[in-house]
C-alpha positions as CSV (number, residue, x, y, z in Angstrom):
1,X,62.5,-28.0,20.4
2,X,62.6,-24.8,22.7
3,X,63.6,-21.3,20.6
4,X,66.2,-19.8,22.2
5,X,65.4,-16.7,23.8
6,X,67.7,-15.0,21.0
7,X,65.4,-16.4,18.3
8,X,62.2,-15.7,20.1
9,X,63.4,-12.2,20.6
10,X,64.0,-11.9,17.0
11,X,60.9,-13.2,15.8
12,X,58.9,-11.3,18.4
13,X,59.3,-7.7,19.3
14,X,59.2,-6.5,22.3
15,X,57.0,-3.2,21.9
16,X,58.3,0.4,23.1
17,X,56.0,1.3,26.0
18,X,57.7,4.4,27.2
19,X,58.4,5.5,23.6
20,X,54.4,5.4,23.0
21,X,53.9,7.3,26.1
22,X,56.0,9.9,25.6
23,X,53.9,10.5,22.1
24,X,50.4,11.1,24.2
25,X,47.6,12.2,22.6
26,X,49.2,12.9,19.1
27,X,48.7,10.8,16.6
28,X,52.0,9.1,14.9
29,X,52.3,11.8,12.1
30,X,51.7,14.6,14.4
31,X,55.2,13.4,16.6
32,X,56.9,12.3,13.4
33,X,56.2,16.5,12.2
34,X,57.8,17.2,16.0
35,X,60.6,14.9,15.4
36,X,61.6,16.8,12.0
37,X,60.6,20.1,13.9
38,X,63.0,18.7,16.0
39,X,65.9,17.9,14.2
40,X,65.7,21.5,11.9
41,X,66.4,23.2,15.9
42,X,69.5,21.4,16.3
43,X,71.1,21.0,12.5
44,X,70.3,17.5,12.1
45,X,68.5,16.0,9.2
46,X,66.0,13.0,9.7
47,X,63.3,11.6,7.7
48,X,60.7,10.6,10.0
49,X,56.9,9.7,9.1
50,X,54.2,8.4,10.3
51,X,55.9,4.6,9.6
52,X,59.3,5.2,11.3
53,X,57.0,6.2,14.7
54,X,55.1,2.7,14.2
55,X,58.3,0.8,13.6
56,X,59.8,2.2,16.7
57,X,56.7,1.8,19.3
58,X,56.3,-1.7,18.2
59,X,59.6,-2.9,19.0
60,X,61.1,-2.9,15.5
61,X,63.7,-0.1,16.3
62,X,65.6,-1.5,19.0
63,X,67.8,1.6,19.2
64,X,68.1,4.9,17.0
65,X,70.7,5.4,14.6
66,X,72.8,8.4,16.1
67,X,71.0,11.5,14.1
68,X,67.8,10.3,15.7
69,X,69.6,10.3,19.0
70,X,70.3,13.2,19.1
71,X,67.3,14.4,18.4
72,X,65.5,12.6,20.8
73,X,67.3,13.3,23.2
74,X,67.0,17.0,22.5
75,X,63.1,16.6,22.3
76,X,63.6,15.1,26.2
77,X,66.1,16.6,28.2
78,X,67.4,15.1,30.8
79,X,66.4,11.3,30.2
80,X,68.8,8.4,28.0
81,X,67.8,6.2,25.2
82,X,67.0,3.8,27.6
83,X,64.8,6.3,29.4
84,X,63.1,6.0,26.2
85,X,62.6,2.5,26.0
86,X,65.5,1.8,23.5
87,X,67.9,-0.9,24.2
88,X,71.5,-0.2,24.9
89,X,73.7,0.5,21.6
90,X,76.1,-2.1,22.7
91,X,73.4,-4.8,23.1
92,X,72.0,-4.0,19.5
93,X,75.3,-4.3,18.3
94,X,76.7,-7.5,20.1
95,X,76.8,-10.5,18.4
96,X,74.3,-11.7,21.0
97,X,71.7,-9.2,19.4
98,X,71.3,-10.5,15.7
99,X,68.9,-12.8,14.3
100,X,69.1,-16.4,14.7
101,X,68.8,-16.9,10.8
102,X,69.2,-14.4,7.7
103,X,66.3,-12.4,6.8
104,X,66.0,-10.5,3.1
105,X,68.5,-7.7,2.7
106,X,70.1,-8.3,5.9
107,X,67.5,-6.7,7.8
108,X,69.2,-3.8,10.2
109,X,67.9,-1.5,12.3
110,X,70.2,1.1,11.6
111,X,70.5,4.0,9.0
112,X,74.0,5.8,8.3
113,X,75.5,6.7,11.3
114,X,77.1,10.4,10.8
115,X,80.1,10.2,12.3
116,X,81.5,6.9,13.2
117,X,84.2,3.9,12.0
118,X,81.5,2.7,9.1
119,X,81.3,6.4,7.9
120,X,84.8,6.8,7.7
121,X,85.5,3.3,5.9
122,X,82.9,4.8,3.1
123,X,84.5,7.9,2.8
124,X,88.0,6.6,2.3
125,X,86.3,4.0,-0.1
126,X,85.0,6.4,-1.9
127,X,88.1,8.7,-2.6
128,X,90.4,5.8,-3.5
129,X,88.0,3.7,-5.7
130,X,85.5,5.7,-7.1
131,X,81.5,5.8,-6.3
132,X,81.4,2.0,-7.6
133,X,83.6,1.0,-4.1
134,X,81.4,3.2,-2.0
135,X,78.1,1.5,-3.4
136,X,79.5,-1.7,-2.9
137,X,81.1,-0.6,0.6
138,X,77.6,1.2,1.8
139,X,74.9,-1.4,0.4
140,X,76.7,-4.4,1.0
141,X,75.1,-4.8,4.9
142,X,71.9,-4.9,2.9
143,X,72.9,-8.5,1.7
144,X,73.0,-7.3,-1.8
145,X,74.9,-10.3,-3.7
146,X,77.0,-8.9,-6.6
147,X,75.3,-11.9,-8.9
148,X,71.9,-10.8,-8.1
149,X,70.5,-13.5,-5.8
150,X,68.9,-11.3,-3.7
151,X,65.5,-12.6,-4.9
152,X,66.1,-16.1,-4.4
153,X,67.4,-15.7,-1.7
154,X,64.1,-14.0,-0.3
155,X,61.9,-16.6,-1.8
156,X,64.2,-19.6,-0.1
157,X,63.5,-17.3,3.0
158,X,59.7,-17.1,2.6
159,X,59.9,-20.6,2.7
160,X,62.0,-21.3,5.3
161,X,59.7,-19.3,7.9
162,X,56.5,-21.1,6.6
163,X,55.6,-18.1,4.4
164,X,55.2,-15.9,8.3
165,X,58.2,-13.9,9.4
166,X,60.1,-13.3,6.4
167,X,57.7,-10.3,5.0
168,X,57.2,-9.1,8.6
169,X,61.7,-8.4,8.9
170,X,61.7,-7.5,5.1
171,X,59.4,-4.5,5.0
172,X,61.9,-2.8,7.4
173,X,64.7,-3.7,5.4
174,X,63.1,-2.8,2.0
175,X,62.6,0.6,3.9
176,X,65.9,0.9,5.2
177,X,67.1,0.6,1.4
178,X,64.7,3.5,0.6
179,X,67.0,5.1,2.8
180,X,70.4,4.4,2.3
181,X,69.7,4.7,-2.0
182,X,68.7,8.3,-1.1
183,X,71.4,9.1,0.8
184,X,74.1,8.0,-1.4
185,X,72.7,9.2,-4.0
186,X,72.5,12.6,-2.1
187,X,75.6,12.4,-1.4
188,X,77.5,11.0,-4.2
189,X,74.9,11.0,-7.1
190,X,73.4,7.8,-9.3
191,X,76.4,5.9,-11.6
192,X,77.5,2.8,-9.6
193,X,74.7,3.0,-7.5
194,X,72.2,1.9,-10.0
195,X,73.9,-2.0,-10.5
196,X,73.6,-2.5,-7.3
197,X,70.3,-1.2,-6.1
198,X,68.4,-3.1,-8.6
199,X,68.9,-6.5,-6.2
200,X,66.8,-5.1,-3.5
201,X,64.2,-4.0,-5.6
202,X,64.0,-7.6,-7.0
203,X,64.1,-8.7,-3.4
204,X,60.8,-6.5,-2.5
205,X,58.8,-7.6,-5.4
206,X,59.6,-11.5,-4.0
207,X,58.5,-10.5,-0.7
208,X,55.2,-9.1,-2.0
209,X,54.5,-11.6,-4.8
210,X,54.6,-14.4,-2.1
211,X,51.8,-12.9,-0.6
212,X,52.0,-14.6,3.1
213,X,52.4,-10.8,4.9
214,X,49.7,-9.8,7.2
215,X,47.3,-6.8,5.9
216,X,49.3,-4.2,7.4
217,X,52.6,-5.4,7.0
218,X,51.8,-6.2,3.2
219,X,50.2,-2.3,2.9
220,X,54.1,-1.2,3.7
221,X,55.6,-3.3,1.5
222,X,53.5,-2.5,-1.3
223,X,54.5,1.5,-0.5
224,X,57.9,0.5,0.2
225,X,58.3,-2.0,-3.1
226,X,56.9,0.9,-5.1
227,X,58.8,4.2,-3.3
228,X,62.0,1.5,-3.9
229,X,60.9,1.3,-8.1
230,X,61.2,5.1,-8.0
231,X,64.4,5.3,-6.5
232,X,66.2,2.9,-8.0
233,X,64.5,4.5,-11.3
234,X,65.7,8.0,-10.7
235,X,69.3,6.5,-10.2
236,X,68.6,4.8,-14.0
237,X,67.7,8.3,-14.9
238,X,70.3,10.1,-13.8
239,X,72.4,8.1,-15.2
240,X,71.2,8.2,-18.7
241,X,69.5,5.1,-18.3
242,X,66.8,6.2,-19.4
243,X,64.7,3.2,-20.9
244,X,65.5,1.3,-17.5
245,X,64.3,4.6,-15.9
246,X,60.7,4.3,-17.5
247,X,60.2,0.7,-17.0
248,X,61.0,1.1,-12.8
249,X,58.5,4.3,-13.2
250,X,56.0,2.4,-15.2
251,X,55.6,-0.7,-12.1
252,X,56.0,2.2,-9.2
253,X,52.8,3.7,-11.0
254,X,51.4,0.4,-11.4
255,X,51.9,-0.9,-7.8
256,X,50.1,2.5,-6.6
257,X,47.1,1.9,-9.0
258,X,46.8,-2.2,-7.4
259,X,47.2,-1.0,-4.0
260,X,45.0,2.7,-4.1
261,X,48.0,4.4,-2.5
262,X,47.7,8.1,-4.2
263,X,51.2,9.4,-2.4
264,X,53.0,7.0,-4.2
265,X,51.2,7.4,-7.4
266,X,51.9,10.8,-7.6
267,X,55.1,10.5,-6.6
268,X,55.7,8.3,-9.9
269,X,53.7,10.5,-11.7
270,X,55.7,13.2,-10.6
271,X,59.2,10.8,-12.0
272,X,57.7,10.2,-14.8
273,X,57.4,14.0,-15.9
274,X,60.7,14.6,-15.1
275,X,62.2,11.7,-16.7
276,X,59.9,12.8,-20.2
277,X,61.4,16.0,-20.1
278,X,64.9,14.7,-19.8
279,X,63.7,12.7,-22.8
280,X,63.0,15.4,-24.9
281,X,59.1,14.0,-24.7
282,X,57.8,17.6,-23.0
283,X,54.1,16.9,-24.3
284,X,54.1,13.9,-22.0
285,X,55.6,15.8,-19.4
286,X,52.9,18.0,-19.4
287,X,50.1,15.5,-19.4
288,X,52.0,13.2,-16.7
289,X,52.6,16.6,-14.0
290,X,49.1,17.7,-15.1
291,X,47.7,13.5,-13.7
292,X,49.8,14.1,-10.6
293,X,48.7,17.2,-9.2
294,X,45.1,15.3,-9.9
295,X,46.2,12.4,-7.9
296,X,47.9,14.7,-5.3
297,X,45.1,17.3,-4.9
298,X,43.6,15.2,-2.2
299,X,47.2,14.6,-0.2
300,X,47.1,18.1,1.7
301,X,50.8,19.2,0.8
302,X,51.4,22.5,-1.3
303,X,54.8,21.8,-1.5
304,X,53.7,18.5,-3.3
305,X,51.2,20.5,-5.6
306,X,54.0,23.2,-6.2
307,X,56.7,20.8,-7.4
308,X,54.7,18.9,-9.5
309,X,53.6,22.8,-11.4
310,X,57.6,23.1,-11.6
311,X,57.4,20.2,-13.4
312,X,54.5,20.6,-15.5
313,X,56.6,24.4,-16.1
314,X,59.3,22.1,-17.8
315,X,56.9,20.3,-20.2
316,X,55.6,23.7,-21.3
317,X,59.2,25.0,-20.9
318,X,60.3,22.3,-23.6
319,X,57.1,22.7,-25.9
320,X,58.7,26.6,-26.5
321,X,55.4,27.9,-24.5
322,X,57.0,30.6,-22.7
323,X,53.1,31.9,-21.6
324,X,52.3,27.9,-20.5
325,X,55.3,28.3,-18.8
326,X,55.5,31.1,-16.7
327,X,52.1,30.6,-15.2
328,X,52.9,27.3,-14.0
329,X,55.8,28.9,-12.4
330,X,54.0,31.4,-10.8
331,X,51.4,28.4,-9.5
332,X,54.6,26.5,-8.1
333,X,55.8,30.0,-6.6
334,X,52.3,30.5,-4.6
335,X,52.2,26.8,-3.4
336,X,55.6,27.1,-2.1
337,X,55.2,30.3,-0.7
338,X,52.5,28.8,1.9
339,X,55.5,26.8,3.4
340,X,56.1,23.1,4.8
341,X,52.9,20.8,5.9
342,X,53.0,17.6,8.2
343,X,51.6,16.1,4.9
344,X,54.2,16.6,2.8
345,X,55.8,13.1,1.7
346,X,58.8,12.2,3.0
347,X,60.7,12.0,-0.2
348,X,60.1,15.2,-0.7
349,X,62.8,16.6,2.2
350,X,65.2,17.5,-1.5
351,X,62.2,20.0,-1.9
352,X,63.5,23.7,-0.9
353,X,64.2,27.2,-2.4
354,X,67.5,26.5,-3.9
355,X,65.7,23.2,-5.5
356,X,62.9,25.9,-6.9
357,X,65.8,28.1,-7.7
358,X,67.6,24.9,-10.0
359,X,64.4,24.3,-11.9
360,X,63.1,27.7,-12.5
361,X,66.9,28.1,-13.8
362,X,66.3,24.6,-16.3
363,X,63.0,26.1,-17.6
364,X,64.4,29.6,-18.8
365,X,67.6,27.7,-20.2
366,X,65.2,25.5,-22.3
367,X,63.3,28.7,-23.7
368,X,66.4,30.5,-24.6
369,X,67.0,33.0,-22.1
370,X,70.3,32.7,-20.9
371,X,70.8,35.6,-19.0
372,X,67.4,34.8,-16.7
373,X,68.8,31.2,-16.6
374,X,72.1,32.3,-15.2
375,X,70.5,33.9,-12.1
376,X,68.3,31.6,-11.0
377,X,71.1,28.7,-11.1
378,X,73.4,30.8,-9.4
379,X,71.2,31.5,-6.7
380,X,70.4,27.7,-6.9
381,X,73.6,27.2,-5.9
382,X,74.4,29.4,-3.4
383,X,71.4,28.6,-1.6
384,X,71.8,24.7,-1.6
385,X,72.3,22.7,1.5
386,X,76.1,21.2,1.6
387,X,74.8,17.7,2.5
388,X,72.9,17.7,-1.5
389,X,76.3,17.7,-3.1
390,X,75.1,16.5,-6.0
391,X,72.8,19.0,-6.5
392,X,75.4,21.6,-5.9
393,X,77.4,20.2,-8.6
394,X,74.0,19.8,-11.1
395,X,73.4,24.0,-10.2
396,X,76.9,24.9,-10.3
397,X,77.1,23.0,-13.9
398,X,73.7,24.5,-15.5
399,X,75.7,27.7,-14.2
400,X,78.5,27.5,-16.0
401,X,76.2,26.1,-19.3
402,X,74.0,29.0,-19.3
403,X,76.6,32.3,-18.8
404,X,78.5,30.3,-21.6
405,X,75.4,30.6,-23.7
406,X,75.0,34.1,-22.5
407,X,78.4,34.8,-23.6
408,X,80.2,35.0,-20.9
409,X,82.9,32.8,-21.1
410,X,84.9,33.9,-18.2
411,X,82.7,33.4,-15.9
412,X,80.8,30.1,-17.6
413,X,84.8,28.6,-17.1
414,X,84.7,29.3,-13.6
415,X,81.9,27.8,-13.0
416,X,82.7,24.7,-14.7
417,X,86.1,24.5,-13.1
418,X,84.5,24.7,-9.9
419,X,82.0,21.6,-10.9
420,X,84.7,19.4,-12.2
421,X,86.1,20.2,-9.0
422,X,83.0,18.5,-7.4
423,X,83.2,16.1,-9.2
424,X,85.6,14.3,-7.7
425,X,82.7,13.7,-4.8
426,X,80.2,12.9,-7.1
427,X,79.3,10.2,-10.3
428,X,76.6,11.7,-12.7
429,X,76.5,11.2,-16.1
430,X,73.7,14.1,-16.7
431,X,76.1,16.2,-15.0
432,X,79.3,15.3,-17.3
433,X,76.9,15.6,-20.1
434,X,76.2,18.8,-19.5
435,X,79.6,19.8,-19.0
436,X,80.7,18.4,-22.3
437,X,78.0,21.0,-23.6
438,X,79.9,23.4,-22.1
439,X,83.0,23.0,-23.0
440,X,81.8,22.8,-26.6
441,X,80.0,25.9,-26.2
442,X,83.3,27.8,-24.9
443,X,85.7,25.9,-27.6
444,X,85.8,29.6,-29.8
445,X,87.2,30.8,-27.0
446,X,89.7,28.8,-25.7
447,X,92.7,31.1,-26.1
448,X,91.3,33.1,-22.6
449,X,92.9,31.8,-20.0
450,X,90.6,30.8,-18.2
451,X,88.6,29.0,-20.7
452,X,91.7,27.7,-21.4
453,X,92.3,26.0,-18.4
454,X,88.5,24.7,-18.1
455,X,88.9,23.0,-21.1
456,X,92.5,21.2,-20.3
457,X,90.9,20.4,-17.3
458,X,87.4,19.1,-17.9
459,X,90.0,16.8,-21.2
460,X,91.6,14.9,-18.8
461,X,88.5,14.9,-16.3
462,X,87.6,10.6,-15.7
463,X,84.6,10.0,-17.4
464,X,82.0,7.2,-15.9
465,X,82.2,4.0,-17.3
């Protein structure tokens, strides 16, 4: 039987001519760096590497989400996307325009679109049911099945394209995820995210234990299985989760050791500090930071080298080394001072002052010095970009912990009126935790007004399930 042309379309990419010319002489990370340089001139935010350029000159990107867009089309004034050798929006969109069968998380082309119907369906999800309704709302068009079938269904998948296409569409989609978990979790932070994230992590590791992708296409999907273990860990981690959190860490690492991919191992290295500080294991914290910046010596990316010193700064931090300490914090200082690289990993875009201002602000609170504390989380938070809400609701909250420790309770209540406040955009249970702390902390004082109405207000604050 003929394929219809839908189906060979689908199955076959057509690759982006024009788009490849338009990139010359530079190689794919050197235009991804100008994309990003690209997007800072005009406001917009994209994470573009080295993979996304690939995806889109070979046909996989039929047409930009709208950040990108707008970006390209500020990079080439005067031309339209299909100038650039993208189809038209409508086409991608029609019915005409999907695949002739499923494909492993619903494989789309598309990342969050800033401002259009689907956004605004999340957002109203969100405020009338709660960070659960906006997971389900914003992952369900990756085919993630509330029973968690998505692995079966990728293997029944596999099989149904003779063990060819199915990894060839899934490595987008597993990267897509990547994406989207990032986002949200940006956005919204980590509890009802986690549930629901772990399907299409189950998904990748089917696609790659079937072992029918090509080289390149199974090179991707062991860095995209493995950068997928680490998000959906972190959300574990922030949400207290923290045996879950160590077991997605522990086969991120692992998958970077099988496939000799030292980004990634870092990168779990790096997750797996964090998360032993967090677990009051700051020895191991040390040694893990101290194994990534080994790993990531050879990657080319201070920024990489200096957050991975903030980290090891926390292990020391938690050992009561004040001296260990502070010169790891001067390392991470240096390294950040010599600014952004085209090397630095694309996770990494959370990575600025205010987020060197947050964990400079964690280490002095865990050595005692409130006061010292205090101004670096305020400067945390005033420095913060708006779109990291949850991070402006983790600053504003070590804020309010450490001028209550400082005592000053006035001020420590506004601060922690101000993060209850945001939390009604965002779910994290480290951040109620620490505002429990808080409120404990400022309970001798809670005939001052205003520590008065903190407390009254952080009691009858919903608490995440």
């Amino acid at each position: 039987m003929t394929p219809s042309p839908v189906a060979s379309s689908a199955q076959s990419p057509r690759p982006n001519l024009a788009f490849r010319r338009l990139r010359g002489q530079r190689s794919p990370g050197e235009f991804a760096a100008a994309v990003r340089r690209a997007a800072r001139e005009i406001g917009e935010r994209v994470s573009c590497d080295a993979r996304y350029i690939g995806r889109v000159e070979a046909g996989e990107i039929r047409c930009p989400n709208y950040a990108y867009e707008r970006v390209f089309l500020h990079m080439f004034p005067g031309r339209s996307l299909t100038d650039l050798g993208f189809a038209p929006r409508s086409a991608v969109r029609g019915r005409a325009a999907r695949p002739a069968e499923p494909v492993p998380l619903a494989h789309t082309e598309f990342e969050f679109p800033h401002h259009d119907e689907e956004s605004d369906v999340r957002r109203r999800a969100f405020m009338t049911g709660g960070t659960a309704t906006v997971a389900i709302a914003s992952l369900a068009p990756l085919g993630i099945a509330a029973d968690g079938t998505a692995a079966r269904a990728a293997r029944s998948t596999v099989a149904g394209h003779g063990g060819r296409a199915a990894p060839e569409a899934g490595v987008g989609a597993v990267e897509e995820a990547i994406r989207r978990i990032r986002l949200l979790d940006d956005r919204h932070g980590a509890d009802g995210l986690y549930k629901r994230a772990a399907a299409p992590l189950r998904t990748a590791f089917a696609l790659l234990d079937a072992g029918t992708a090509a080289p390149g296409t199974a090179e991707r999907l062991q860095a995209g299985a493995g950068e997928l273990a680490i998000s959906v860990g972190w959300l574990a981690h922030d949400s207290g989760r923290f045996d879950d959190a160590r077991s997605h860490y522990a086969e991120a690492l692992a998958t970077a050791r099988v496939a000799g991919d030292p980004a990634l191992e870092a990168h779990a290295f790096c997750n797996t500090a964090f998360l032993a500080r967090d677990a009051g294991r700051p020895r191991e914290a040390v040694r893990a930071a101290q194994a990534a910046t080994r790993v990531a010596a050879q990657l080319a990316s201070p920024r990489l080298l200096s957050l991975l010193a903030l980290r090891e700064a926390g292990g020391w931090a938690g050992l009561g080394d004040r001296r260990g300490c502070e010169r790891a914090l001067a390392r991470a200082q240096a390294l950040f001072a010599r600014g952004r690289s085209d090397d630095d990993p694309e996770w990494m875009t959370f990575y600025g002052e205010a987020e060197l201002e947050g964990l400079e602000a964690q280490c002095y609170s865990a050595l005692g010095d409130w006061t010292r504390a205090a101004r670096h989380a305020r400067r945390a938070a005033a420095l913060q970009d708006p779109h990291f809400t949850r991070n402006i609701a983790l600053y504003t909250a070590e804020l309010a912990d450490d001028l209550a420790r400082a005592g000053q309770p006035d001020e420590a209540a506004s601060a922690g009126m101000r993060a209850l406040h945001l939390l009604t955009e965002v779910q994290s249970s480290r951040i109620q935790s620490m505002l429990a702390t808080t409120a404990r902390v400022l309970l001798p004082h809670r005939r001052a007004s205003g520590v008065s109405a903190f407390l009254e207000q952080h009691a009858s604050a919903p608490r995440t399930a």
